[in-house]
PASEMAR-271758 format. One record per residue (C-alpha): residue number from 1; z, x, y. Coordinates in nm, 4 decimals. Example, Ala and Ser with C-alpha at 12.3 -4.5 7.8 and 13.67 -1.06 7.14 Angstrom:
BEGIN
<1,<0.7800,1.2300,-0.4500>>
<2,<0.7140,1.3670,-0.1060>>
END
This chain:
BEGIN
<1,<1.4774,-0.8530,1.0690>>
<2,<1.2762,-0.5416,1.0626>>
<3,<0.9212,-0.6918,1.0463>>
<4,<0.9972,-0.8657,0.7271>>
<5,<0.7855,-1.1775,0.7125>>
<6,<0.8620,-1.5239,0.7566>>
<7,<0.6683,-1.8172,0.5485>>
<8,<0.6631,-2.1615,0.7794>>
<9,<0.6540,-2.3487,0.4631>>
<10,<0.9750,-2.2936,0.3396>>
<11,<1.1238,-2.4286,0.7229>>
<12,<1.2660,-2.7442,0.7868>>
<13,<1.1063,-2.8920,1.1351>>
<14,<1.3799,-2.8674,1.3429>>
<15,<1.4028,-2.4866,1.2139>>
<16,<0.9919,-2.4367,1.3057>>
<17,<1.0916,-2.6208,1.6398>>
<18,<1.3997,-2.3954,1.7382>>
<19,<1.1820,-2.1444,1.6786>>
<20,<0.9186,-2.1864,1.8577>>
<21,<1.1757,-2.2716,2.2062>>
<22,<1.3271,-1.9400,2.1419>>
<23,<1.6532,-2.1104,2.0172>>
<24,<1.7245,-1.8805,1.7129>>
<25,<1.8339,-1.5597,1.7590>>
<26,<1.6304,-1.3815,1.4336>>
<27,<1.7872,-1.0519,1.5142>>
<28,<2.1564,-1.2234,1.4182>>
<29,<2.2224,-1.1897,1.0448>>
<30,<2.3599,-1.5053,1.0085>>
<31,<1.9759,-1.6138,1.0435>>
<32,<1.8768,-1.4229,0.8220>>
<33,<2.0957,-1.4816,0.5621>>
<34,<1.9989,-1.8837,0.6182>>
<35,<1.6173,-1.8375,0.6362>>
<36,<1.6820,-1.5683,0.3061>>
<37,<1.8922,-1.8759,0.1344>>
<38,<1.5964,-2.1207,0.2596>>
<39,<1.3881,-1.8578,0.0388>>
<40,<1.1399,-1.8347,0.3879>>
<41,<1.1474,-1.4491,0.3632>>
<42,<0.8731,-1.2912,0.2268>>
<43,<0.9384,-1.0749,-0.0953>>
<44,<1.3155,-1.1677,-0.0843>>
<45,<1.5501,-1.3443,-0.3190>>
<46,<1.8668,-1.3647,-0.2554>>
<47,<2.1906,-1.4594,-0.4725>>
<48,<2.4750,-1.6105,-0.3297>>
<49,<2.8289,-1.6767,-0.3815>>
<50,<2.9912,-2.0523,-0.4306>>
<51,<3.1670,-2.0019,-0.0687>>
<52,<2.7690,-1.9187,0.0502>>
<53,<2.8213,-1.5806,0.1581>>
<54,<2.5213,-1.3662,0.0410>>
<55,<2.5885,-1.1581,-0.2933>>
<56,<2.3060,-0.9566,-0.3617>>
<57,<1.9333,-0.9529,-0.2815>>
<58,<1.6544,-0.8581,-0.4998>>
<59,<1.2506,-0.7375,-0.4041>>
<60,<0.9503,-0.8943,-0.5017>>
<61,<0.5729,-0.7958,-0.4886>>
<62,<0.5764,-0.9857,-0.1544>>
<63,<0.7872,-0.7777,0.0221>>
<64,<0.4857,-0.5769,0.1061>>
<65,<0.1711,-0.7191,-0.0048>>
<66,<0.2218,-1.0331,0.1367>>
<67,<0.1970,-1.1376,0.5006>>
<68,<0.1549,-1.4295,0.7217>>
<69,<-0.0877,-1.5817,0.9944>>
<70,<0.1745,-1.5600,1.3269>>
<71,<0.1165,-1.9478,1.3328>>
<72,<0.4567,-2.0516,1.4526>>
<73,<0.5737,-1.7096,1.6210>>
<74,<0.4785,-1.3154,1.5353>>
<75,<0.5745,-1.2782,1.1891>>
<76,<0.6399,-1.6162,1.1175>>
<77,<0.3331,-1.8375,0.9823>>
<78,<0.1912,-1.9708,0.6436>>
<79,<0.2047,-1.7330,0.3779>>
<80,<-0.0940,-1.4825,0.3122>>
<81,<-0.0757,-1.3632,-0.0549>>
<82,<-0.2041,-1.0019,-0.1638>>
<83,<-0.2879,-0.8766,0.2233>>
<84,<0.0081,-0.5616,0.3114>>
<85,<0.2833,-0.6193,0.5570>>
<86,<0.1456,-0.3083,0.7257>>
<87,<0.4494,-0.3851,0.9941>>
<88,<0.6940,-0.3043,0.7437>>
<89,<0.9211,0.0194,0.7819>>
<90,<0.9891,0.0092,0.4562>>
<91,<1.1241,0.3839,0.5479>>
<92,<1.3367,0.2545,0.7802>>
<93,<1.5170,-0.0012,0.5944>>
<94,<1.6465,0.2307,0.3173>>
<95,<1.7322,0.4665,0.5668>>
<96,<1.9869,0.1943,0.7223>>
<97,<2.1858,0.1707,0.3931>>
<98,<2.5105,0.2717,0.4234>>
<99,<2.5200,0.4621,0.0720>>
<100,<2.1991,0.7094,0.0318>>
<101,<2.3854,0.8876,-0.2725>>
<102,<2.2158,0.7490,-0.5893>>
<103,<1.8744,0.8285,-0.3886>>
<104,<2.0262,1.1965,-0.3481>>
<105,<2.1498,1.2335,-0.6849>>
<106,<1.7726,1.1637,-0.7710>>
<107,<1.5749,1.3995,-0.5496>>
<108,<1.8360,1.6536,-0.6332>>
<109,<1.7037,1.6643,-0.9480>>
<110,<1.4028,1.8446,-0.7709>>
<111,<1.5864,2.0241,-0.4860>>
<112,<1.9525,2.0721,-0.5272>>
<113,<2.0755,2.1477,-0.1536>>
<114,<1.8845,1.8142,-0.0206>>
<115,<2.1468,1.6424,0.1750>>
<116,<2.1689,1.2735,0.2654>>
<117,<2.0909,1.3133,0.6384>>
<118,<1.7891,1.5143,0.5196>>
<119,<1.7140,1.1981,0.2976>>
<120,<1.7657,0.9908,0.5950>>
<121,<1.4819,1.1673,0.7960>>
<122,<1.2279,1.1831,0.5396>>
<123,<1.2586,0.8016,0.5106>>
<124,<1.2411,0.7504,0.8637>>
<125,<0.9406,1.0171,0.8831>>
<126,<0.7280,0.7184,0.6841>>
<127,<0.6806,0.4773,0.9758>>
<128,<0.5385,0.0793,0.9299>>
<129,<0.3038,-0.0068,0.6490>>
<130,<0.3293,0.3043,0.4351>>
<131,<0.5748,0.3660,0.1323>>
<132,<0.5545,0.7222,-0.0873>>
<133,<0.6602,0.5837,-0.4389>>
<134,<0.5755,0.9200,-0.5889>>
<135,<0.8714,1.1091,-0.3725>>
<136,<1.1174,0.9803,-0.6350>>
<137,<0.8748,1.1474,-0.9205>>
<138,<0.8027,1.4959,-0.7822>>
<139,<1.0046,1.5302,-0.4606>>
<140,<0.7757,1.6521,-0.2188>>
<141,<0.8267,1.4695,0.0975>>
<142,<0.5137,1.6150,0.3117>>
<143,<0.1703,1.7391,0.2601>>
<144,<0.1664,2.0750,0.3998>>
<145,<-0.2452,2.0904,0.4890>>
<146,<-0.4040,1.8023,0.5494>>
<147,<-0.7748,1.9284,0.5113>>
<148,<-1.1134,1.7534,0.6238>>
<149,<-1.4280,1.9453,0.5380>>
<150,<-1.2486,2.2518,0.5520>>
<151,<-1.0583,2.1909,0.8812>>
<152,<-0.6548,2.1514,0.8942>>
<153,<-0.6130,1.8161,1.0791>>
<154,<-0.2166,1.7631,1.0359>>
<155,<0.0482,2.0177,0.9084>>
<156,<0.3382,1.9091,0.7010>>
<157,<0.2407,1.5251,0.7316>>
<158,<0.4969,1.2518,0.5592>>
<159,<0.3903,1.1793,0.1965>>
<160,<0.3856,0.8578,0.2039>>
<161,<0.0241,0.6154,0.1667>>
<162,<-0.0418,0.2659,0.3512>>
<163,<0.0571,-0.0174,0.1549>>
<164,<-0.2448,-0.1432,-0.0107>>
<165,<-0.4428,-0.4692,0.0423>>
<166,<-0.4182,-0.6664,-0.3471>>
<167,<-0.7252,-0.8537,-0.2782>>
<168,<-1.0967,-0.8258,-0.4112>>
<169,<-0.9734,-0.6048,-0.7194>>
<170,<-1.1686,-0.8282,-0.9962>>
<171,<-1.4815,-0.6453,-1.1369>>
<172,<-1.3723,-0.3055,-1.1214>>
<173,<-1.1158,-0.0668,-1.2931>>
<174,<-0.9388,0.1810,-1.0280>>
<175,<-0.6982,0.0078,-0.7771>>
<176,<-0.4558,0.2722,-0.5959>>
<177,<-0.5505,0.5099,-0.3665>>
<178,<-0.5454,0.8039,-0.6577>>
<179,<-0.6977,0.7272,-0.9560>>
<180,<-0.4674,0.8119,-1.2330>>
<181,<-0.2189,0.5487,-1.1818>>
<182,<-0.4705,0.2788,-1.3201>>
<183,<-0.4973,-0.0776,-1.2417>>
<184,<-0.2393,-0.3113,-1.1231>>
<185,<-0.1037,-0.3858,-1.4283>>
<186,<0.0043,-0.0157,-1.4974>>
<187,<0.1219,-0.0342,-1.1171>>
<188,<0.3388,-0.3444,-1.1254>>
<189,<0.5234,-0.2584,-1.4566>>
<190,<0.5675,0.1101,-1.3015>>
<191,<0.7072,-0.0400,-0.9603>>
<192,<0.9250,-0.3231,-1.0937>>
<193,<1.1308,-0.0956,-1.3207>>
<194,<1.0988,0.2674,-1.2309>>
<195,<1.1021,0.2016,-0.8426>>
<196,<1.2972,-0.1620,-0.7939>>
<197,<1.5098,-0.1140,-1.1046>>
<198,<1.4466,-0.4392,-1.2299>>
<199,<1.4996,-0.5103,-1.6004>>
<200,<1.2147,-0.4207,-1.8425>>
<201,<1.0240,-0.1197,-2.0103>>
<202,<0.7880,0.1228,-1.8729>>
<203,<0.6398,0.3878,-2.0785>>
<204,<0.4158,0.6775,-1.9230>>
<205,<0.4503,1.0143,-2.1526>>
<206,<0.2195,1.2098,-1.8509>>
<207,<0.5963,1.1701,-1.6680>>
<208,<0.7270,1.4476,-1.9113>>
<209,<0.5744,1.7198,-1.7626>>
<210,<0.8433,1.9195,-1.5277>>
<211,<0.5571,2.0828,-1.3359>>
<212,<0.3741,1.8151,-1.1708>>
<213,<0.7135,1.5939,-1.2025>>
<214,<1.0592,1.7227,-1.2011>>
<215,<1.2281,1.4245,-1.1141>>
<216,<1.0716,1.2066,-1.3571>>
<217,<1.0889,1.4507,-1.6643>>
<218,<1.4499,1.4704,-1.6550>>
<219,<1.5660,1.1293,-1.5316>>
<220,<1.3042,1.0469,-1.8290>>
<221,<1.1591,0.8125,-1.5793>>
<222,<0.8187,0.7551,-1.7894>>
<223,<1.0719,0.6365,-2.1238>>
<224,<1.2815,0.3685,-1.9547>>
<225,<1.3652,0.0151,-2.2262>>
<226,<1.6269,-0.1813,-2.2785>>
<227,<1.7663,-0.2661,-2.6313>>
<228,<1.7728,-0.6102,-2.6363>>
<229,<1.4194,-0.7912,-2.5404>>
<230,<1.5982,-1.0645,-2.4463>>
<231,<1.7100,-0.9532,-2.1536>>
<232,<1.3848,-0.8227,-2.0392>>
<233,<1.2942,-0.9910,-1.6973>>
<234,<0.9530,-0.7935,-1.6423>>
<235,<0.7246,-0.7483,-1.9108>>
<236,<0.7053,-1.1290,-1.9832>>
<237,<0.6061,-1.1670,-1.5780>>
<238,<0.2809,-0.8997,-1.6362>>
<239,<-0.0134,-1.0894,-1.7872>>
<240,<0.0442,-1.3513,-1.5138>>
<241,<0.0861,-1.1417,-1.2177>>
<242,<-0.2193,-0.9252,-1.3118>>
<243,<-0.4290,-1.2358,-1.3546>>
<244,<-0.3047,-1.3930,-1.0318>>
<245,<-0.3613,-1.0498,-0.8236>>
<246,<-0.7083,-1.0489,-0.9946>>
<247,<-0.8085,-1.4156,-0.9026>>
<248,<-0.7142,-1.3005,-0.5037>>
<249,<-1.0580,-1.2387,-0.3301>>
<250,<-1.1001,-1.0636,-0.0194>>
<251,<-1.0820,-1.2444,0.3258>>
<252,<-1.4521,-1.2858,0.4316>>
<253,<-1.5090,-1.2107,0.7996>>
<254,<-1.6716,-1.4567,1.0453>>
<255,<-2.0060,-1.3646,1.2331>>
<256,<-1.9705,-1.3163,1.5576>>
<257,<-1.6295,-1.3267,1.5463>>
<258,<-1.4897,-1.0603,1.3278>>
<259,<-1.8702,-0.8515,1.3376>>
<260,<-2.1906,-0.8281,1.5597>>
<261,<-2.4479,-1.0309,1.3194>>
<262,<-2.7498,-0.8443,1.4605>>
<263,<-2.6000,-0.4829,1.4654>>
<264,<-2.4404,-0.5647,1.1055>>
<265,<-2.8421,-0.6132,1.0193>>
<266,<-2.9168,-0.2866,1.1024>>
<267,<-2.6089,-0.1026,0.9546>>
<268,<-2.7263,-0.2626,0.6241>>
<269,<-3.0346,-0.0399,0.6310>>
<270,<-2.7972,0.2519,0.7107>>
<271,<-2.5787,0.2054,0.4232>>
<272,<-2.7920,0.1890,0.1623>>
<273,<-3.0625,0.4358,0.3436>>
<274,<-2.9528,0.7432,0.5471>>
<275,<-2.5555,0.6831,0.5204>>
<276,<-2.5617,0.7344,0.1002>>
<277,<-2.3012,0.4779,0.1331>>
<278,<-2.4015,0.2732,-0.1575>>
<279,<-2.4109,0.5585,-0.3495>>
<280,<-2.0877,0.4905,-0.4221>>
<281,<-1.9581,0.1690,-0.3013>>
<282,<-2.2126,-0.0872,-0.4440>>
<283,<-2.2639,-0.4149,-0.3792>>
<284,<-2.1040,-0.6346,-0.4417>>
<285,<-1.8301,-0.4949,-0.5521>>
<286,<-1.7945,-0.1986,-0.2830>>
<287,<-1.7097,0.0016,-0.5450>>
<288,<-1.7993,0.1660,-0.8318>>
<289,<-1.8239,-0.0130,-1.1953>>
<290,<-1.6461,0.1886,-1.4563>>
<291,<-1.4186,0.5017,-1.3796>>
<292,<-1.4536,0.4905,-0.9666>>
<293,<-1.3077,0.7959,-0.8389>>
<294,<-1.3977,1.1263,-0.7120>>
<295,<-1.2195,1.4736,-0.7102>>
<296,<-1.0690,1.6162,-0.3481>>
<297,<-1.3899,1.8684,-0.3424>>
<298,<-1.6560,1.5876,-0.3627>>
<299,<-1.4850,1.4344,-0.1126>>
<300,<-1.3965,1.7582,0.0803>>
<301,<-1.0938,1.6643,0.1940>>
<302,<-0.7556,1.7887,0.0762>>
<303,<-0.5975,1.6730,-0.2869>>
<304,<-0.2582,1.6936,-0.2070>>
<305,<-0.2358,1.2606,-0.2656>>
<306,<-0.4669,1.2797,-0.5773>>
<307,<-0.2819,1.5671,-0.7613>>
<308,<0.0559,1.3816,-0.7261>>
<309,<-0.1047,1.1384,-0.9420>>
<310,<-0.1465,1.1442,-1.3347>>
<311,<-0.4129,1.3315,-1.4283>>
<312,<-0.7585,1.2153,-1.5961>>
<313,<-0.9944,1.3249,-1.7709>>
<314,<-1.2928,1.5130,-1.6486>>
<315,<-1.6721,1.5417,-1.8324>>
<316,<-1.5626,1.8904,-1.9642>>
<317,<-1.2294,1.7749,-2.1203>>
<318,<-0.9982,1.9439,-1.8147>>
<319,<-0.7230,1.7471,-1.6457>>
<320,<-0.8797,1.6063,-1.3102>>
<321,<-0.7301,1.4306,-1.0180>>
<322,<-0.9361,1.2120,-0.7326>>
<323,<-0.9313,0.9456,-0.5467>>
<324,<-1.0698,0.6501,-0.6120>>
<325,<-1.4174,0.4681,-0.4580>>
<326,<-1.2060,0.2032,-0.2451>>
<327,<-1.3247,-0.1646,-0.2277>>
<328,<-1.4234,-0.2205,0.1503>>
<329,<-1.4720,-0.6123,0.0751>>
<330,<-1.2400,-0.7207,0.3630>>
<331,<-1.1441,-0.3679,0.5347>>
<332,<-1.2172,-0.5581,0.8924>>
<333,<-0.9013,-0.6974,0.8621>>
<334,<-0.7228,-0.3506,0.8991>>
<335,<-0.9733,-0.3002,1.2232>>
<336,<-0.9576,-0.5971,1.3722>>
<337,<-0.5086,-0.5584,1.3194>>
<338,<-0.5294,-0.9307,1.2068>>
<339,<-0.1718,-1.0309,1.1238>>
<340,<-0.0221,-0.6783,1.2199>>
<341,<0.1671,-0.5977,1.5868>>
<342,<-0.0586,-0.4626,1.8039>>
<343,<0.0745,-0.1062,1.7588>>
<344,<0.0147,-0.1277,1.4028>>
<345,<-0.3084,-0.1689,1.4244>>
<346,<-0.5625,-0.0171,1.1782>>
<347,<-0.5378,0.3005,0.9654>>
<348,<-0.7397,0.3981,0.6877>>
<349,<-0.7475,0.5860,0.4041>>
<350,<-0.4701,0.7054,0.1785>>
<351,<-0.2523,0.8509,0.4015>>
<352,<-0.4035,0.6697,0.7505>>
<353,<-0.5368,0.9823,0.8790>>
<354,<-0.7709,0.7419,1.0527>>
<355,<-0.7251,0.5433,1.3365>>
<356,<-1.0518,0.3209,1.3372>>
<357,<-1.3827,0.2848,1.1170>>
<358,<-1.5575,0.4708,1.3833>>
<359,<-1.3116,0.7523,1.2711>>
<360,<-1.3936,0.7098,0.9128>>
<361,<-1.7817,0.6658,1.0311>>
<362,<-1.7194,0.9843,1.2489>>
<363,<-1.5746,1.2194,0.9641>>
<364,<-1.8260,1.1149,0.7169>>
<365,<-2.1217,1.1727,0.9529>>
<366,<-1.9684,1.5535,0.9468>>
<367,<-1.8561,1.6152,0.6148>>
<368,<-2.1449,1.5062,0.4803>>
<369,<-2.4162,1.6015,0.7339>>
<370,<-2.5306,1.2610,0.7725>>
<371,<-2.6965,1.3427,1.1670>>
<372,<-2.6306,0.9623,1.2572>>
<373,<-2.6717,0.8904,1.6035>>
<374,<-2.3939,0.6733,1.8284>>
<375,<-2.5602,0.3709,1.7697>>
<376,<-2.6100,0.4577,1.3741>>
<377,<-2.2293,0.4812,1.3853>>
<378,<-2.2001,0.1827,1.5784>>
<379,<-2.4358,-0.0584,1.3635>>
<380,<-2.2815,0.0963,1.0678>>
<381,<-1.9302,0.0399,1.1423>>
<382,<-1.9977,-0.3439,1.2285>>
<383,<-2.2047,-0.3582,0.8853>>
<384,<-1.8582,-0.2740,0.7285>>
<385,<-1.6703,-0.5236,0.8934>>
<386,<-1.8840,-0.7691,0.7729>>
<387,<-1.8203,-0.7108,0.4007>>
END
């Protein structure tokens, strides 16, 4: 299985104990269909025939914001709820199905010469942990600048963001990476029907616009129902799947462990002092109360994420796009690559443009002129880590 996730729960002993000699072969299919049938996998449900060959298969949230604790083997371990499966090639699995055509169909609706092997490479341009939903709204597969404080750091980069963490989102309003998408709520309805297909309404009139989104405006992706209610097997799921998502808090780290106690001490100072940190991610929350993002120039990095998104509303009445103030209750889990393969460690920010906090630390320090020294950086970065 390609770093899909396996919940120990759901295994019968002698399964957990096969495992763990190295007597199943998890690469065979026939496993997988059992451990699938055994409902084990992570974020899969799958139907089966009365002769028990597999029918169909069908997505949940878990399929990438779920993950588990490697207890029994890597990838297999009790079930972690709301953390991404940032070893998921999400990219890479759709690029393995043997009929691409209804996703070409759709992104022909932006560029009609797009061909399925061009498809194909676009998907597997993504790499583990990140997904670009918005590709199937507007079409554009890569960034063509990415910009920090005025300096090109990565030409014609893959579109596609990390999978976000769905923990410690209570308290504030903003939860993806670009503001004008909204809260989870807006975000689950929006990827259950318009992305997975499942059966339900979603309604976004901002879709109708054929400039920012020329896939969405004429597959009328923002005015998608079904006529009888009845039949509707999303909307009733919302209200409890918000409130479940909302009652997830973040992982706290463990002193001296996951962070250096004494140089966290000092970082605190730093954060609220010469790093302007709090300015905008305040305690507790780590993020702003009310409408918590910020345009591309405040941030002075490039807006190519943020103006892919919906667009708000900005103090003079214009159409703005940002990003919003991220939540960093949690974020060592990303540097310390808890629960990820070692070569999927880290990344941060929308896109993962950076490898470590010291990166982020390191970029910030310039942008914003912030003249920290290397052990500024270095208590500041284990301050974070202890959020």
């Amino acid at each position: 299985m390609p770093r899909l996730k396996v919940d120990s729960d759901a295994l019968p002993p002698a399964v957990i104990e096969a495992i763990k000699k190295g007597k199943i072969n998890l690469d065979d299919p026939t496993v997988t269909r059992l451990l699938i049938k055994l409902k084990a996998v992570l974020g899969v449900v799958g139907f089966f025939n009365q002769d028990g060959t597999l029918r169909s298969v069908g997505l949940t949230c878990a399929v990438c914001h779920s993950t588990v604790d490697n207890s029994i083997a890597p990838s297999i371990g009790r079930r972690i709820d709301g953390l991404a499966n940032h070893d998921l090639n999400v990219g890479a699995i759709a690029a393995s199905a043997p009929n691409l055509q209804p996703v070409v169909d759709l992104l022909r609706l932006a560029d009609p010469g797009i061909t399925a092997a061009q498809v194909r490479a676009v998907l597997n341009s993504w790499g583990p942990g990140k997904f670009d939903a918005e590709l199937f709204l507007d079409g554009k597969a890569f960034n063509p600048e990415q910009v920090t404080n005025g300096v090109v750091t990565g030409r014609n980069v893959p579109g596609a963001t990390l999978i976000p963490n769905a923990r410690g989102l209570a308290g504030h309003n903003l939860h993806t990476w670009t503001g004008g998408w909204g809260t989870v709520s807006y975000w689950n309805a929006f990827v259950a029907v318009d992305e997975l297909h499942g059966k339900g309404t979603f309604f976004d009139e901002r879709f109708d616009n054929p400039a920012q989104f020329p896939i969405a405006a004429k597959a009328k992706l923002g005015h998608v129902s079904i006529d009888d209610p009845d039949s509707d097997r999303v909307t009733s799921k919302l209200g409890a799947l918000q409130f479940y998502q909302l009652a997830l808090p973040a992982l706290k780290p463990r002193p001296g462990i996951d962070f250096d106690p004494d140089a966290a001490e000092r970082g605190d100072e730093l954060f609220s002092g010469k790093a302007n940190c709090n300015s905008c991610h305040r305690e507790p929350l780590w993020t702003e109360p009310g409408w918590n993002q910020h345009t591309p120039a405040e941030m002075k990095i490039d807006g190519f994420e943020a103006r892919r998104a919906p667009a708000s509303i900005d103090a003079q009445g214009r159409a703005a796009h940002g990003y919003r103030t991220m939540n960093l209750a949690g974020v060592f889990v990303r540097e310390r690559g808890l629960f990820m393969l070692p070569q999927d460690k880290g990344s941060f920010y929308h896109d993962g443009r950076f490898k470590t906090l010291l990166d982020v630390v390191n970029s910030y320090d310039a942008r914003f002129n912030l003249t920290l020294s290397n052990q500024e950086k270095h208590d500041l970065v284990e301050y974070l880590k202890s959020l």
